[in-house]
C-alpha positions as CSV (number, residue, x, y, z in Angstrom):
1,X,50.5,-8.9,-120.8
2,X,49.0,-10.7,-117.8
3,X,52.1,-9.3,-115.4
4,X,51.5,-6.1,-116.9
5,X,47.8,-6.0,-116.2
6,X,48.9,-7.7,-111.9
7,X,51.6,-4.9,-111.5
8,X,49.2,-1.7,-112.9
9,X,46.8,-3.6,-110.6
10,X,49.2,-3.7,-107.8
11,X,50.0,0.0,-108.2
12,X,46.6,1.2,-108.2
13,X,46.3,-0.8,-105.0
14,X,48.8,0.7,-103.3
15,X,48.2,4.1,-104.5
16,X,44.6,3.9,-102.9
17,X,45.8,2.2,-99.5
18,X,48.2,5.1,-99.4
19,X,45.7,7.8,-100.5
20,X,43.2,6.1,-97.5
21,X,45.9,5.5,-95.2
22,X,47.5,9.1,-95.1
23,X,43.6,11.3,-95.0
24,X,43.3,8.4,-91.5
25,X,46.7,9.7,-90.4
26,X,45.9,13.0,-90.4
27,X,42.2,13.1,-89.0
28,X,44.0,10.6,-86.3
29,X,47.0,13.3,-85.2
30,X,44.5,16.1,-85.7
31,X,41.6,14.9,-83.2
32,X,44.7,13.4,-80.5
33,X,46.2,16.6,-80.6
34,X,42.8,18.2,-79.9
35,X,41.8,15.6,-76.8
36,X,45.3,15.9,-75.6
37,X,45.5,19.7,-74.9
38,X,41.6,19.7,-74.0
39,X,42.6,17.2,-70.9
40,X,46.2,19.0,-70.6
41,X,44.7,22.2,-69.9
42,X,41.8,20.7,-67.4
43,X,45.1,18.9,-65.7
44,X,46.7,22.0,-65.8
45,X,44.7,24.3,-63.9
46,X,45.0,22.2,-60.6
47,X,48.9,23.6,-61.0
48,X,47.8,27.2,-61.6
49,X,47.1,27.9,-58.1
50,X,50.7,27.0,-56.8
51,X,51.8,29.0,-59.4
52,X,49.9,31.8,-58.2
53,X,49.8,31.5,-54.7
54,X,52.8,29.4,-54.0
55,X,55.3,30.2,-55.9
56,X,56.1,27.4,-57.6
57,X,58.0,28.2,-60.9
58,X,57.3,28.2,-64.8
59,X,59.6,25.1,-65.3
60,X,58.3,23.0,-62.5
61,X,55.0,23.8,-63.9
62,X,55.1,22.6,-67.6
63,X,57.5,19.6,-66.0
64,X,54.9,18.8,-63.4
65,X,52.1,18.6,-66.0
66,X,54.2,17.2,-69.2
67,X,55.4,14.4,-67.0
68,X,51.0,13.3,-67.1
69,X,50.8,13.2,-70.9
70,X,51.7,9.3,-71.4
71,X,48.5,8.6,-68.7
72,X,46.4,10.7,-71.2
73,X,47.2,8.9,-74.5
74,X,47.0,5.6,-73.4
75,X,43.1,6.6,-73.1
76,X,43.3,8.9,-75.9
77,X,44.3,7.6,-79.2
78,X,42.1,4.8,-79.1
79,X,38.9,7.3,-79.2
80,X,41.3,9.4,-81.5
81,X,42.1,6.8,-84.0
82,X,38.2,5.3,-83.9
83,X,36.8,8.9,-84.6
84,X,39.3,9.1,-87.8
85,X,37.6,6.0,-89.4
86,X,34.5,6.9,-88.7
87,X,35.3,10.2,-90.5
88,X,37.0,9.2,-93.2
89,X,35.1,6.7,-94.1
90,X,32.0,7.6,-93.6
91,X,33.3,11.1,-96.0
92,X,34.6,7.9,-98.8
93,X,31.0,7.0,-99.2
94,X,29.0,10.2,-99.6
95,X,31.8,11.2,-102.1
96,X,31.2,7.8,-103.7
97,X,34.7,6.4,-104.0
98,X,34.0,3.4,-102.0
99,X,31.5,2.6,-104.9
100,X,34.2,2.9,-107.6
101,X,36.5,0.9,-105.4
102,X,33.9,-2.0,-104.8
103,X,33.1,-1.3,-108.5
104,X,36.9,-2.3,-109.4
105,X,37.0,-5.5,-108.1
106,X,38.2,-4.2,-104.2
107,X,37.2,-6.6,-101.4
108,X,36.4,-5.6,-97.9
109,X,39.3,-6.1,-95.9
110,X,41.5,-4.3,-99.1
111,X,39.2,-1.3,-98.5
112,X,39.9,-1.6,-94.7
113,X,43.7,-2.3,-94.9
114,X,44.9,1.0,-94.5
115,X,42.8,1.4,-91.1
116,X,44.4,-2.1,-90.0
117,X,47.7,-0.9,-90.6
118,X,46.9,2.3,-88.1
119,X,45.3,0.5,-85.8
120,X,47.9,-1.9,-85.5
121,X,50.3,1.0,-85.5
122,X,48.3,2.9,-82.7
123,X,48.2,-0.5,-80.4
124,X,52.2,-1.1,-81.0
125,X,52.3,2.5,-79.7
126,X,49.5,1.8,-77.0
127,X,51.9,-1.4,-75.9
128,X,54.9,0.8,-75.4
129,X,53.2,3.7,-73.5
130,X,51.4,1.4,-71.2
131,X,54.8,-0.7,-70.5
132,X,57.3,2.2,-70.3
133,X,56.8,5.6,-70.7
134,X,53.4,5.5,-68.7
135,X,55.2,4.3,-65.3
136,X,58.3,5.8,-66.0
137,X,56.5,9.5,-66.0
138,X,54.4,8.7,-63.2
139,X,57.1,8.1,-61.0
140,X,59.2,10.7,-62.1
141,X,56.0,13.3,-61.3
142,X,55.5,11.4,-58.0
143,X,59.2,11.6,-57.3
144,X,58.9,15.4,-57.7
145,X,55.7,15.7,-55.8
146,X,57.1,13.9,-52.9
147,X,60.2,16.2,-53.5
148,X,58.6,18.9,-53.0
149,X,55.5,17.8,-50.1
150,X,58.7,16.7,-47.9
151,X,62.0,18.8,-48.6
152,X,60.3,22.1,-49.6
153,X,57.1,22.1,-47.9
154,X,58.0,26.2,-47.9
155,X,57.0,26.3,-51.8
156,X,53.1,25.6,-50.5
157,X,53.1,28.1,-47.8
158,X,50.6,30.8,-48.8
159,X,50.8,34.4,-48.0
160,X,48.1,35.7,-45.8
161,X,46.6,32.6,-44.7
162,X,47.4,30.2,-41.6
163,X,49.2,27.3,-43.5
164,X,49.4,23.9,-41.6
165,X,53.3,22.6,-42.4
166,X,52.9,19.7,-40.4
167,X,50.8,18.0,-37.6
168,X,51.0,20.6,-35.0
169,X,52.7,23.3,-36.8
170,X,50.9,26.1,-38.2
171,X,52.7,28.9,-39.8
172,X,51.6,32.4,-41.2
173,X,53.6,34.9,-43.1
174,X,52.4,38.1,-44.4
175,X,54.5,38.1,-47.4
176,X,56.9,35.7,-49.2
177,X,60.2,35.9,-51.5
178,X,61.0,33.6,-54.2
179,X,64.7,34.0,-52.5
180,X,63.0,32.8,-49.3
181,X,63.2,36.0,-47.7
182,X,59.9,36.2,-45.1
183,X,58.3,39.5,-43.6
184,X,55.9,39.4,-40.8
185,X,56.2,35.6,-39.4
186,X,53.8,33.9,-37.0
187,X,54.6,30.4,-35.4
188,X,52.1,27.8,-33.6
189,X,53.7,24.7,-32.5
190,X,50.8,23.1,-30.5
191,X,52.9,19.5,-30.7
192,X,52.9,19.3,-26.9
193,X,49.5,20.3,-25.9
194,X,50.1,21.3,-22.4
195,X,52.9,23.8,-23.4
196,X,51.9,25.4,-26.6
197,X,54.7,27.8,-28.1
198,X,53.7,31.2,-30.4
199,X,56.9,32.9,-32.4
200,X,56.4,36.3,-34.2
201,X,59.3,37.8,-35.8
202,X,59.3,41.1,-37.9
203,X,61.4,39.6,-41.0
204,X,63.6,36.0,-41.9
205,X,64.2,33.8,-43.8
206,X,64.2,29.8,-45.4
207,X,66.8,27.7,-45.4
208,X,68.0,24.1,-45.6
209,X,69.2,22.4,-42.2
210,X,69.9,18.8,-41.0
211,X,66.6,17.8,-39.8
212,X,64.8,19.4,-42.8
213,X,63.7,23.1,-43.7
214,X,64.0,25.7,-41.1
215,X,63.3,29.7,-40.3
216,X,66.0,31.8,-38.9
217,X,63.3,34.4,-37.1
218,X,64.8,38.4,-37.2
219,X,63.5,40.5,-33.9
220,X,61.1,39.3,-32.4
221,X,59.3,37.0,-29.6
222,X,58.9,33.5,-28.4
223,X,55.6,33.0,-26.2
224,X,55.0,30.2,-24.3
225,X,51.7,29.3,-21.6
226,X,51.8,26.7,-18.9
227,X,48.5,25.0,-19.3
228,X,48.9,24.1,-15.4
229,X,49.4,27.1,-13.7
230,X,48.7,29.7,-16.8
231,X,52.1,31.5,-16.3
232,X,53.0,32.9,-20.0
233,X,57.2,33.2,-20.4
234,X,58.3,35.6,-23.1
235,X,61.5,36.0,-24.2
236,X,62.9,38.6,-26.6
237,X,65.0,37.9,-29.6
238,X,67.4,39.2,-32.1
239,X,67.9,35.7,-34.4
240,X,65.8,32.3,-33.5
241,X,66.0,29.4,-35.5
242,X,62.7,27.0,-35.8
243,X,62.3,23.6,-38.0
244,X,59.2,23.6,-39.8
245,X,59.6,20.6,-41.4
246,X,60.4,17.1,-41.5
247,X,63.9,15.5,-42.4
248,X,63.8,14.8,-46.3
249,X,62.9,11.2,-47.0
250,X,64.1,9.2,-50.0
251,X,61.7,9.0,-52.6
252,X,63.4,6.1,-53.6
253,X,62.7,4.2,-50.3
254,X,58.6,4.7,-50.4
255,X,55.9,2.2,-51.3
256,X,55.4,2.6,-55.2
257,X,51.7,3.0,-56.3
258,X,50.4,0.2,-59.3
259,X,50.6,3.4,-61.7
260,X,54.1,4.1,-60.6
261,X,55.1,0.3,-61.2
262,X,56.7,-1.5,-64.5
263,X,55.1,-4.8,-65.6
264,X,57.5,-7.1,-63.8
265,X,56.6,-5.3,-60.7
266,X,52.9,-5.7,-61.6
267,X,52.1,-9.3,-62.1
268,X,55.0,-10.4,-59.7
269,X,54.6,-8.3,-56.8
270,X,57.3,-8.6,-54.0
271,X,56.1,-11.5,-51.5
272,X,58.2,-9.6,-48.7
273,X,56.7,-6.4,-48.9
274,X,53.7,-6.2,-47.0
275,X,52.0,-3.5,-48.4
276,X,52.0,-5.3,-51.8
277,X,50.7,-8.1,-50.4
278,X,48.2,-6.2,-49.0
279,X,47.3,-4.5,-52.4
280,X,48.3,-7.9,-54.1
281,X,44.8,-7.7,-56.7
282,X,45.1,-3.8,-57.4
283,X,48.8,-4.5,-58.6
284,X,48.0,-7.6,-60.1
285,X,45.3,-6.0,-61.7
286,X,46.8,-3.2,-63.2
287,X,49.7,-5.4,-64.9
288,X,46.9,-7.0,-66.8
289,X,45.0,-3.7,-67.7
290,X,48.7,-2.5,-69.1
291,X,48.7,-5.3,-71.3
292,X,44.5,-5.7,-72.4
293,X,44.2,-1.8,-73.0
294,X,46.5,-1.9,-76.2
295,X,43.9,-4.4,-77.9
296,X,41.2,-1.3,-77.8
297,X,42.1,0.7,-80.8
298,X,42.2,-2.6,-82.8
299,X,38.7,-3.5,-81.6
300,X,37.5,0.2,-82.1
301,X,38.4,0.2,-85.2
302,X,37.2,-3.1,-86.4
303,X,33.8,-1.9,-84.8
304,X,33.9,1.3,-87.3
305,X,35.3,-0.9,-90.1
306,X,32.4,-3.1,-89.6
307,X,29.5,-1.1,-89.4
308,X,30.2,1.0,-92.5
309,X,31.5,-1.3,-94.7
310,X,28.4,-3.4,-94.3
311,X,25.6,-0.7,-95.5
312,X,24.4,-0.1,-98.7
313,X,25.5,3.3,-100.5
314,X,23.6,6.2,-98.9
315,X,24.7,9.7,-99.9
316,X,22.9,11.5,-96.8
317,X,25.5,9.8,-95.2
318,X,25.7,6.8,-92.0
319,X,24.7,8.8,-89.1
320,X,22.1,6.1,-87.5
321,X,25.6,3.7,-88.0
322,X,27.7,5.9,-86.8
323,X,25.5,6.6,-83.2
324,X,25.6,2.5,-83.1
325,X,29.3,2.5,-83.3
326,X,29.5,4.7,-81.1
327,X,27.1,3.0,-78.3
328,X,29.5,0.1,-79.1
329,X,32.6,1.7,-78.5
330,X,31.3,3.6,-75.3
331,X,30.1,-0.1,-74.0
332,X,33.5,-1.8,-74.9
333,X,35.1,1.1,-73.0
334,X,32.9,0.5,-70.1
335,X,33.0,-2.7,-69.9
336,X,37.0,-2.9,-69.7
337,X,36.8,-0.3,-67.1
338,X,34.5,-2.6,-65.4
339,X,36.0,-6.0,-65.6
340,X,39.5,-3.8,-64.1
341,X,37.0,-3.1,-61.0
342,X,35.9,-6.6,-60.7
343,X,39.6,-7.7,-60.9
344,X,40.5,-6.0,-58.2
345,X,37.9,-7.8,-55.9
346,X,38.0,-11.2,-57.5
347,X,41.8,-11.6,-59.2
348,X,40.7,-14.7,-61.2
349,X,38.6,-12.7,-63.3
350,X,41.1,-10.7,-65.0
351,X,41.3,-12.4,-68.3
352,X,38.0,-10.9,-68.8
353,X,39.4,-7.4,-69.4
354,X,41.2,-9.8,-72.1
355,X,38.1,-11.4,-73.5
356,X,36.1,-7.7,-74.1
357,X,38.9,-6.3,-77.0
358,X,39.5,-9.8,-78.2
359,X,35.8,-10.7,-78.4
360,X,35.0,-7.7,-80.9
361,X,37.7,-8.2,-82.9
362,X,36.9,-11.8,-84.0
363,X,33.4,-11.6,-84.3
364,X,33.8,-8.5,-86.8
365,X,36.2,-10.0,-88.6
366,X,34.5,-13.2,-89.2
367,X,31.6,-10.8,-89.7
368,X,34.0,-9.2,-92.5
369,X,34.9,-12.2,-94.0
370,X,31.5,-13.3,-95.1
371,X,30.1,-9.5,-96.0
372,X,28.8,-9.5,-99.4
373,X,27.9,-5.8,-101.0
374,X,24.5,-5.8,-102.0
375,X,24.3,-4.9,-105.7
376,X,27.9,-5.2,-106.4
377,X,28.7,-9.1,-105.6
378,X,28.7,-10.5,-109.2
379,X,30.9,-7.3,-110.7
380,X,33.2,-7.6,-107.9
381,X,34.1,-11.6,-109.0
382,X,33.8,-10.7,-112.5
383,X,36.7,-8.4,-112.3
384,X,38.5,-8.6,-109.2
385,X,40.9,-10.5,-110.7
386,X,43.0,-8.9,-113.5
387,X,44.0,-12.5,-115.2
388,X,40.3,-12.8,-116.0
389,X,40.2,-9.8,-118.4
């Protein structure tokens, strides 16, 4: 009779840690999802213009701006999985289920098990974001950016405007083709000053060449003025061919920014390079704000968990709570963010962005551990435990 009584017990458990954990679930996906395409379409809107303007493509669009989403959830599902307890809780109590729960013998940290188990879900997920996909799409977005700054610098020219290519080089084109196909072309290459050179062609058009992109020029004229004597030579054209840009560099071969950079990368940078010995606390840094930021949702939550779990029943709801959770979170956040700063400048200092997550978390749970419910501490012993019945 006494197993029967532990396993209906057991089941009831796990039927409420389910029901609790699954209404957290779905508040959690619901508000990420929100924050996500809130900051995805801020993000995207720097992107519109080339659209627009300069020509850039659908595809390179959404692949430009998807490749930014692991940046934004390593800041966003800690907020989103802290505003889901908040919620869900705060909805147990005025409906008065927490009371019944307390009422049957449930301790604190049973109530607050199935917000545990997301957080620690949320922080596993935090881990791999920050350690993989968060450099692996920043690189892969730099890679294209650089791709296209230095072996397409055509795709930012703008029609109807002077656009400066390069240092010295200003081109203008009336109208563009996403072919490359060019109609009214004006050159100024002002890279030797005393002999500045103009170009102006009716029509042509963009290729690829060995020293980088170029413009075969259809009819028309190459101007040239000697700033010593201020004799102008023009000469007449059917087909001219001008570079207007550089040759194409290997993304590979370029200096990696922290973001762009895997762990090992981070906390070892390479002795022999000397721009990351120059940068040595910003990479160092960054390694250990990878590894610290993972700890938030667990200390987010713990800070929810903690302030109302610890109230007495109030069916007008928790809101001056809430506000203080809040101010918490917004100061843990802050603070982290701070510490990173004060990394940078002082490297020994980094375990504090360490010490701010971890700090939280044991303080509330020690706070947890010794919570008594007012007005429910002698039913909860009587019957917490089935055997006793």
């Amino acid at each position: 009779m006494t197993n029967g009584r532990r396993d209906d017990y057991s089941d009831k458990m796990k039927k409420i840690n389910w029901y609790i954990f699954r209404q957290l679930l779905v508040a959690t996906i619901i508000v990420a999802s929100t924050l996500t395409c809130m900051v995805w379409l801020t993000q995207s809107l720097k992107f519109v213009e080339m659209i627009v303007n300069r020509g850039l493509s659908i595809t390179l669009f959404l692949n430009l701006t998807i490749l930014l989403l692991p940046s934004f959830l390593a800041f966003i599902l800690p907020i989103a999985v802290f505003t889901s307890v908040m919620f869900t809780y705060n909805r147990l109590i005025i409906d008065s289920e927490l009371v019944v729960m307390r009422a049957s013998g449930y301790s604190h940290f049973m109530i607050a098990r199935p917000a545990l188990l997301l957080a620690t879900i949320t922080t596993i997920t935090c881990f791999t974001i920050t350690t993989y996909f968060l450099p692996a799409s920043y690189r892969e977005f730099k890679d294209l950016q650089f791709s296209l700054r230095n072996s397409l610098p055509t795709m930012l020219l703008q029609e109807g405007v002077f656009n400066h290519v390069m240092e010295g080089i200003t081109v203008y084109i009336r109208n563009k083709k996403s072919t490359g196909e060019l109609s009214v072309i004006i050159i100024h290459d002002a890279r030797l000053i005393e002999k500045p050179i103009t170009m102006m062609a009716e029509r042509g058009i963009i290729s690829s060449g060995a020293k980088g992109p170029r413009v075969m020029m259809i009819n028309g004229n190459r101007q040239q003025v000697d700033s010593q004597n201020g004799r102008l030579s023009l000469l007449y054209f059917d087909k001219y061919t001008f570079d207007i840009g550089k040759k194409t560099k290997d993304p590979i071969t370029r200096w990696r920014e922290p973001r762009e950079r895997y762990l090992p990368n981070l906390i070892n940078p390479n002795p022999n390079v000397q721009q990351d010995m120059q940068w040595y606390n910003k990479l160092v840094t960054e390694g250990h704000h990878r590894l610290s930021m993972p700890l938030l949702p667990l200390a987010f939550t713990f800070v929810g968990l903690a302030l109302l779990l610890s109230g007495s029943f109030n069916r007008r709801g928790q809101f001056w709570r809430i506000f203080l959770a809040i101010g918490i979170i917004i100061l843990l956040e802050t603070s982290h963010l701070g510490f990173k700063n004060l990394g940078e400048k002082a490297i020994h200092l980094v375990f504090l962005m360490y010490l701010v997550p971890m700090t939280a978390i044991l303080i509330i749970t020690y706070f947890l551990c010794n919570l008594t419910y007012k007005g429910s501490a002698s039913s909860s012993k009587n019957i917490s435990d089935p055997d006793q019945k």
